[in-house]
N, C-alpha and C positions, 0 to 999 in steps of 0.2 A: 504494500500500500504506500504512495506517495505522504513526503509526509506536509504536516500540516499547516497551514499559513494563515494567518485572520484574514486573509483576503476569501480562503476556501469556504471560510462559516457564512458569508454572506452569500448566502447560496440561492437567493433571486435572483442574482445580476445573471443565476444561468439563464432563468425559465423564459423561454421562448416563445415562440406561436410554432404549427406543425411547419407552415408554411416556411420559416426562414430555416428549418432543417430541411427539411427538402429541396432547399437552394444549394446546399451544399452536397447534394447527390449528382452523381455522373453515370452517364451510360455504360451499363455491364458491372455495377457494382453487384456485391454479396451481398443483401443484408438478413442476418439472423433477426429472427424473432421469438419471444418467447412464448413458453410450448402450453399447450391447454387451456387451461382455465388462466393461466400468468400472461397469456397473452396481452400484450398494451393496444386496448382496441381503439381508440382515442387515433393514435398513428396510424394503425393498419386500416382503420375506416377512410381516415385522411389521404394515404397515401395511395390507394386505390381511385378514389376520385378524383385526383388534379389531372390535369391535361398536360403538364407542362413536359415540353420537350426532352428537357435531361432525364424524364422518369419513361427510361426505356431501355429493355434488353434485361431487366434486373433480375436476378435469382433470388427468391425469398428462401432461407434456409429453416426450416422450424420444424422437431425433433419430432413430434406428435402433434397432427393437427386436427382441430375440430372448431375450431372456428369461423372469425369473417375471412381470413385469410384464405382456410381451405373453400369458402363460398366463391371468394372471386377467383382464385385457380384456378377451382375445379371447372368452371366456363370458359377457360382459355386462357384470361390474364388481361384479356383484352388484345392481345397480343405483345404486351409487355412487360410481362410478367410470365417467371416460370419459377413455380414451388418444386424444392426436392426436401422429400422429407425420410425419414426411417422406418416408419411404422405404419402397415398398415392398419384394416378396423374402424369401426366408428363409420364416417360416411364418409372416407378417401376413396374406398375400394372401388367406387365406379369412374374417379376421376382418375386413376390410377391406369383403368381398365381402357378407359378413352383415347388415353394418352395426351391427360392434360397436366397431369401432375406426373414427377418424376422420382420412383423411390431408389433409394440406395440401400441395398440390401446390407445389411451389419447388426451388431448385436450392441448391448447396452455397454459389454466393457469393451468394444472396440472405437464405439465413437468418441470418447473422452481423447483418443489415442491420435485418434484423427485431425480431429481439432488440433491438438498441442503440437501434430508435426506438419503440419498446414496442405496434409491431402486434403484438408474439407477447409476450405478460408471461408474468413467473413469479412468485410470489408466497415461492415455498418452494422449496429448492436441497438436493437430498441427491445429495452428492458421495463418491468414494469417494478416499482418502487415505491414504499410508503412514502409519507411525507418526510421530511429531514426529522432528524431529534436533534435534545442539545450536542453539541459537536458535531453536527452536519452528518451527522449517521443517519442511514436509510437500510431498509431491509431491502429484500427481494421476496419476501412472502411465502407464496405458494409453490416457485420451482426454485429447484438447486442444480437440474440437471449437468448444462457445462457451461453455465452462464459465466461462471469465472473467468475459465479457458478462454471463451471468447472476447470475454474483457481484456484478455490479457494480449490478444493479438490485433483487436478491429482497430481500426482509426479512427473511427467517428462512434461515439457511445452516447446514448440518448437514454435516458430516463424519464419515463413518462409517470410522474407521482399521483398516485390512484388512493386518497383518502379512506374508502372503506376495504383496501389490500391491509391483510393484518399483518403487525407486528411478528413476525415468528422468530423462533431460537434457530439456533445452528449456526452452519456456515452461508448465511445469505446476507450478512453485515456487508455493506457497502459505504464509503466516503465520497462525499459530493464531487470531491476534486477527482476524482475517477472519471467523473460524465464530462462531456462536451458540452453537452444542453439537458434540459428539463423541460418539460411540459405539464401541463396541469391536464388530467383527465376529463376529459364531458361525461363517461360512459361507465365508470365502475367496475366492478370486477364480475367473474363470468360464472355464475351459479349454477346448480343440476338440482332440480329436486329427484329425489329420491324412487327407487322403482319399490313398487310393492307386490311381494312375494305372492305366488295362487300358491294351495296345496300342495301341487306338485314339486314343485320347488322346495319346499317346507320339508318335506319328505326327504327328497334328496340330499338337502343340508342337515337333516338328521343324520343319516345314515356317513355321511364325511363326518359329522361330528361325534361317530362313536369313534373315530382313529383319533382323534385329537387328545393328548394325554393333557394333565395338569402339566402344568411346564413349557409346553411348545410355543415355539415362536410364528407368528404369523406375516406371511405377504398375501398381502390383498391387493385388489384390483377394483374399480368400475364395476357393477352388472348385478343382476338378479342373483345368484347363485350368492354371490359373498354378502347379499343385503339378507337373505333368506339364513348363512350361514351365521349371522349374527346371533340370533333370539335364540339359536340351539348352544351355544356358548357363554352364556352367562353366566351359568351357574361352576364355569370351569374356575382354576383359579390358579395364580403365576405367571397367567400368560405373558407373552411378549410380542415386540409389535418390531419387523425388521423389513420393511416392504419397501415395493417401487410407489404404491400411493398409500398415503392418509385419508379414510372417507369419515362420514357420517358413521360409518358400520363400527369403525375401530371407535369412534367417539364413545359408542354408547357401551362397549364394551368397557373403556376406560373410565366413564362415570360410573361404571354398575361393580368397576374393581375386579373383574374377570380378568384384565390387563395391569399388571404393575411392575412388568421388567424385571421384575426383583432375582430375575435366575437367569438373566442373560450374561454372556460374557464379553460380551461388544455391546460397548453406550448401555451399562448395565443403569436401572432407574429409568432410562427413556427409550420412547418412543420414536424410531429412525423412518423417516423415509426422502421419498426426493420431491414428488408432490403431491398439491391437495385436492380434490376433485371430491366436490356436492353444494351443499346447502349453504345458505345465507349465514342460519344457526351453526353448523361447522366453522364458518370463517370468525365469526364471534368469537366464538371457544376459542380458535389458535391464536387469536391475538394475545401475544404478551404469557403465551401458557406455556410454563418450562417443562411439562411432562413431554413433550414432543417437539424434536429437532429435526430439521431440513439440512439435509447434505447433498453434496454431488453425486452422479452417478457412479463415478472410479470409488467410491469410498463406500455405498450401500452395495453397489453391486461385486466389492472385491471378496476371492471364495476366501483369503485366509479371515477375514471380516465375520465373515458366518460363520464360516466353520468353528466360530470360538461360542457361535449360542448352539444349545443342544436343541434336538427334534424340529426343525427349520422346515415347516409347512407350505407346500406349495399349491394351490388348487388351479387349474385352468378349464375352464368349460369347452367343451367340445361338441363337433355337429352329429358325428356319427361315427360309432367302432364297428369292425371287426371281427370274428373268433378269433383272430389270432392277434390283437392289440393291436395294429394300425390306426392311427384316426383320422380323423376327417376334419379340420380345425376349422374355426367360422369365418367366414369373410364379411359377413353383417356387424350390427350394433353390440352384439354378444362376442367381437372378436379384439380382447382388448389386450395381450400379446402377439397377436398376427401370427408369425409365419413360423413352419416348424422348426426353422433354426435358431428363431429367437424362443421358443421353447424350448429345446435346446439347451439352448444359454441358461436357462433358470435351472433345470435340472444339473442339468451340470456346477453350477454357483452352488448349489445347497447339497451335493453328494457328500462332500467334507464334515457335516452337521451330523455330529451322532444322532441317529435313531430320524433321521429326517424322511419326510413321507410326498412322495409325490403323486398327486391326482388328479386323472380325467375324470372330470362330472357330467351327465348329461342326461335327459329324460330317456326312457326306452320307449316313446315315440313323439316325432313332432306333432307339429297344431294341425297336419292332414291327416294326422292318424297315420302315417307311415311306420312303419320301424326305424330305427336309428340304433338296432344291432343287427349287424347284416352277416351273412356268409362273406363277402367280399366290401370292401370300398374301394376298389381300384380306379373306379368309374368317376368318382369323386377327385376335384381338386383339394389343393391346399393339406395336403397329406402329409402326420407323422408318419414317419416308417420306422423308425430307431424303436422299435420296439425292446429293442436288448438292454434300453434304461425304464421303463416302463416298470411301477411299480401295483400303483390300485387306479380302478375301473368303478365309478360310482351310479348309478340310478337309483331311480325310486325305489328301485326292487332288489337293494342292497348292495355287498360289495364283492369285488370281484380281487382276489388278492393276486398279482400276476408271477411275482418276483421266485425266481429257483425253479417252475414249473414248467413242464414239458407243453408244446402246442398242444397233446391233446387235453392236460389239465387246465391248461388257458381256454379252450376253448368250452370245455366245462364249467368251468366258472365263468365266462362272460354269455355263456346261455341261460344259467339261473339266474342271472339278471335281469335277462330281457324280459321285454312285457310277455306275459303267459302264453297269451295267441301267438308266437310268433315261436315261440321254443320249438314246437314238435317240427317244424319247418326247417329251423337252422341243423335239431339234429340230423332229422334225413339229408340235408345236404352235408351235412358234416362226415356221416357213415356214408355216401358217395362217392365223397373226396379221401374217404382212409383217414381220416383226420380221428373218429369216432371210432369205437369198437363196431365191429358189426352186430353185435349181439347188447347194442347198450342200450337200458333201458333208464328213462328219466320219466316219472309217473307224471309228480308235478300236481298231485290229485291233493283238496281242499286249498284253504290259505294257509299260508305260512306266516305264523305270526312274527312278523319282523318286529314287531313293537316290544316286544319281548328282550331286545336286545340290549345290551347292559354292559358294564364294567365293572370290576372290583380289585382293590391292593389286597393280598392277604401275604403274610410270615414278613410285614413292615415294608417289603418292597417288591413282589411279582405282581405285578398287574397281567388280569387276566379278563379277557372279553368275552361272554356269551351271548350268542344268537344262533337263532334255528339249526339245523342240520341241514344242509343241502347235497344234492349230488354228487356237486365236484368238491367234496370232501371224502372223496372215498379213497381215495391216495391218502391224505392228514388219517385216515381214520386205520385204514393197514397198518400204515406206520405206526400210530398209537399201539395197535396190536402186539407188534410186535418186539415192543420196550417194554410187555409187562410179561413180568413174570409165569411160569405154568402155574403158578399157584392162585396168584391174578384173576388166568385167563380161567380157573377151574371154582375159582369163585362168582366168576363172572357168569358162566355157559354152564354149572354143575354136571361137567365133563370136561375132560381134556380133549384139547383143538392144536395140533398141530402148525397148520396153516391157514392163511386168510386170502384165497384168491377171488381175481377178481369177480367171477360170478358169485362167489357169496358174499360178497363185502357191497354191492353194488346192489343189491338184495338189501341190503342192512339199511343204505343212506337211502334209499329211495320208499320214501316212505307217504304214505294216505296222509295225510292233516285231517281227513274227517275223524279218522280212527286214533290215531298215533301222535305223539308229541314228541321231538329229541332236541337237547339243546346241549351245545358244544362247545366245551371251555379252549381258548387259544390263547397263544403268550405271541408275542412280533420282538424276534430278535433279527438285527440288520434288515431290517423290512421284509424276514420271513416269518410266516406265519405256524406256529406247528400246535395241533391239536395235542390235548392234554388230560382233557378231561367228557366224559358224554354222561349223558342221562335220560331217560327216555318214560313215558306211561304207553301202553296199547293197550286199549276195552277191548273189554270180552265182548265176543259176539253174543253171546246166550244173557250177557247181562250190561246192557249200554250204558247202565249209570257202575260201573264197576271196571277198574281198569288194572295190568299190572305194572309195576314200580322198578325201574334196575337204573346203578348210577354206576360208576368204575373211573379211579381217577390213575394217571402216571403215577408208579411209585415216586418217582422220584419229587412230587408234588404232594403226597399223601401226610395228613397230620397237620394241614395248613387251615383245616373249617371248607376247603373249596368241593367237599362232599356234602358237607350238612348245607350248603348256599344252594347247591346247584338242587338238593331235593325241596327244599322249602321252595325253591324257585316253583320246580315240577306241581308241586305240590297247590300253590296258588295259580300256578296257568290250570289245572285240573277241574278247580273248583270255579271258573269261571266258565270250564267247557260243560260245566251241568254234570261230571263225575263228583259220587256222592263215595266212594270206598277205593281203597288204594290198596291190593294186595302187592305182596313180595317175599319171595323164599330164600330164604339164607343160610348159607352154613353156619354148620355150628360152630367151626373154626376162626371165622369170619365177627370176630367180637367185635372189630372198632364200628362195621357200618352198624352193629345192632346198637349201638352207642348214640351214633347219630339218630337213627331210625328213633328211638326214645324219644327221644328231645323235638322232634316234630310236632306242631299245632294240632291241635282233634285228639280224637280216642285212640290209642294203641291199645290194638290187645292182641297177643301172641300165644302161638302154639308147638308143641315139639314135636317131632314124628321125625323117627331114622336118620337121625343126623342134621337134619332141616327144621329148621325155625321156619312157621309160616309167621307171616306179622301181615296185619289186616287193619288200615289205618282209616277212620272217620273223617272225611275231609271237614272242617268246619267252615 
């Protein structure tokens, strides 16, 4: 920073009119603008309306646009005007497609890089800035992206001081004697109200928010999915907030105390991002609010940065997956990282994050009723294909865990996602293509209570996730098999079982919901998911309010309570399905579940015969 002079604090003699800046532009210049909602609309409205001569040939450079800027581009420019920006999304993607606007494909840590080595110049800087404070200090508000960088090289730097731009913390301090000129804003700053969530949405931000542990850090973005994702996170607590934007969404998290940094290891206490994007009421709150700082891109988005917070949350919405994880990324209002290499880029930035979770969201069908899990998306632009960093697959209809799995267990799990009509469809083309067993059967028969799904810490630090039992757990569920002991498997089956292949095991996972209930304990280490614990009821046929009871946990998990949780659980989904008695036969050898079995809600009353304790439980 230059340094300071009393001639610099009288920082009227800058402010100008748009007009005698613009006398000082020439043909063929660069000028940068700032990016989104920091945009200085006051200039950019001005300087698209003058006629004058020298305003021709110019290249407007601005990092994300959704502004007036991208309005008069994306019509040509007039023919004096040509926008290159980075990203696309939002409403560039038609102007793009015209070829009225110019993108330069690159990611968030390369353009900082760009700027500072002058592959990407700017010639001219119109920034938007509070008004001065005492010592002629000004913010920059809402962006931090490479507004410095480019300070650091343009010639001509313009500050357009915008009264209701808030005050905010970080690195977005500026000194008067920096700018060239000043201008006083007509126009304000550039607000979004808020999208509000339908159902479906709600759902799907449920089922992302059972990955979500206490402690994670969050990047958020723009759109439905993260606004939806908020109200299911409230009640978490630790959180942290390390994103490309600041919204309305992290606000409310941060008032309601879901958000306090307090376990991050970068900018631990605050809240990082690079900008702010929503409401009126957001802009309020950041003025002057130390919980949350503005930095540049090269500093949010550096990986050794994150890598220092634990479980680094990434979510991206997406148009349409796959069986085999491909997807299909949006080019509408819904596409607010663009393109797959700037996805990409995020996952890759947060691989370093212990225990960090990365997620495609998206309904299992659009607003035509289509499917949006398909056999193929090849046909589809705008296509991830790296499936090999590909972690979880979200819909309404739960999650799909991808990470260590064979195509045919990926494709397994992103069928029991799909909307129900569409399942029996993708497996026959699935068994077509050899991808499927030829002999696989997926019932898919009653609801599957997803709601059911849950979390629990037990022995002080294993957290462990249950929800329903699905199909493509019949791999997690083998494998369980066969980590427990013949003694286990013989209290389990009262006989011994050798092996578990795949026609019996797939028999097992594939179960009625009218009849039967299983709910399946998991633990996620390095974002693999491995089964630990099951539990199940199936009614008698000869007696429908009458069902029986079996639980079987990992030795190596056993003595933790995650057996007495997982039956109480059974135990109260039971009593909601209108079962009225809960039998179960036990060895006699088998003391600790009869332990548990005690201590269950209702009547216990037990009987002995041949080795076998029958126990016959009253649901209440």
């Amino acid at each position: 920073m230059p340094a300071l002079h009393l001639n610099d604090l009288d920082w009227r003699k800058k402010v100008v009119t748009p007009e005698t800046v613009f006398d000082q532009l020439k043909p063929g210049m660069r000028i940068f603008l700032g990016t989104g909602s920091a945009e200085p609309r006051t200039l950019t409205k001005q300087l698209f309306l003058k006629g004058k001569s020298n305003l021709t040939d110019m290249d407007i450079i601005q990092l994300i646009s959704t502004g007036n800027a991208l309005t008069h581009c994306s019509r040509g420019g007039g023919g004096k005007y040509r926008m290159k920006t980075f990203f696309t999304g939002w409403q560039v993607n038609d102007a793009i497609d015209n070829g009225h606007i110019d993108l330069i494909p690159g990611t968030f840590t390369d353009i900082p890089d760009m700027i500072e080595h002058g592959a990407l110049g700017a010639d001219v800087a119109f920034i938007q800035v509070t008004s001065p404070a005492s010592g002629g200090f000004v913010s920059m508000g809402i962006s931090a992206d490479v507004t410095r960088q480019v300070m650091n090289r343009a010639s001509l730097i313009v500050g357009e001081i915008t009264p209701s731009l808030p005050r905010t913390m970080g690195a977005v301090t500026a000194h008067v004697s920096e700018f060239d000129y000043l201008i006083y804003s007509m126009d304000g700053i550039t607000v979004t109200p808020r999208p509000t969530p339908d159902p479906l949405f709600k759902r799907i931000a449920a089922n992302i928010a059972s990955l979500i542990e206490d402690g994670s850090c969050l990047n958020f973005y723009p759109g439905m999915i993260y606004e939806a994702l908020c109200s299911q996170l409230k009640n978490k607590k630790n959180l942290g907030v390390h994103s490309t934007y600041f919204t309305d969404a992290l606000m409310d998290l941060v008032k309601c105390g879901a958000v306090n940094n307090s376990l991050k290891g970068s900018f631990r206490g605050k809240s990082v991002a690079v900008y702010a994007h929503g409401t009126r009421e957001l802009m309020k709150w950041l003025d002057g609010n130390p919980l949350v700082e503005f930095h540049p891109i090269d500093v949010v988005s550096d990986s050794n940065q994150i890598s220092r917070n634990d479980r680094m949350i990434a979510v991206i919405p997406a148009r349409k997956v796959d069986i085999t994880g491909i997807a299909a990324l949006h080019k509408g209002r819904e596409n607010i990282v663009a393109t797959p290499g700037q996805v990409q880029d995020i996952f890759a930035r947060i691989e370093r994050s212990p225990g960090a979770r990365k997620i495609f969201a998206l309904p299992s069908r659009n607003l035509q009723g289509e499917p949006n899990i398909r056999f193929s998306v090849n046909n589809c632009d705008n296509l991830f294909t790296n499936r090999e960093s590909l972690d979880l697959i979200v819909t309404e209809n739960g999650v799909a865990s991808l990470r260590g799995r064979s195509l045919r267990e990926r494709a397994q799990a992103i069928i029991d996602i799909a909307h129900p009509e569409d399942r029996q469809e993708l497996i026959r083309q699935a068994k077509d293509a050899r991808i499927l067993y030829p002999d696989q059967i997926c019932l898919f028969t009653g609801a599957c209570p997803e709601h059911q799904i849950t979390s629990r810490t037990f022995g002080g630090n294993v957290n462990i996730h249950f929800r329903s039992i699905k199909p493509s757990d019949e791999e997690g569920m083998r494998r369980l098999f066969y980590r427990l002991s013949s003694m286990s498997v013989y209290y389990r089956y009262h006989h011994h079982i050798n092996a578990m292949p795949h026609k019996s095991m797939q028999q097992y996972v594939n179960i009625d919901y009218n009849q039967c209930c299983s709910v399946v304990g998991l633990i996620a280490k390095n974002g693999m998911e491995r089964i630990i614990a099951e539990g199940r009821y199936a009614s008698e046929d000869e007696c429908p309010h009458t069902a029986n009871l079996a639980v079987f946990v990992d030795e190596q998990y056993q003595g933790m309570g995650i057996a007495t949780f997982l039956l109480d659980m059974l135990t109260r989904m039971s009593h909601n399905r209108g079962i009225k008695i809960l039998n179960a036969d036990i060895m006699a050898e088998n003391k600790a579940i009869m332990k548990v079995m005690n201590k269950l809600p209702g009547t216990v009353k037990t009987t002995y015969e041949q080795g076998v304790y029958s126990v016959k439980i009253s649901v209440e």
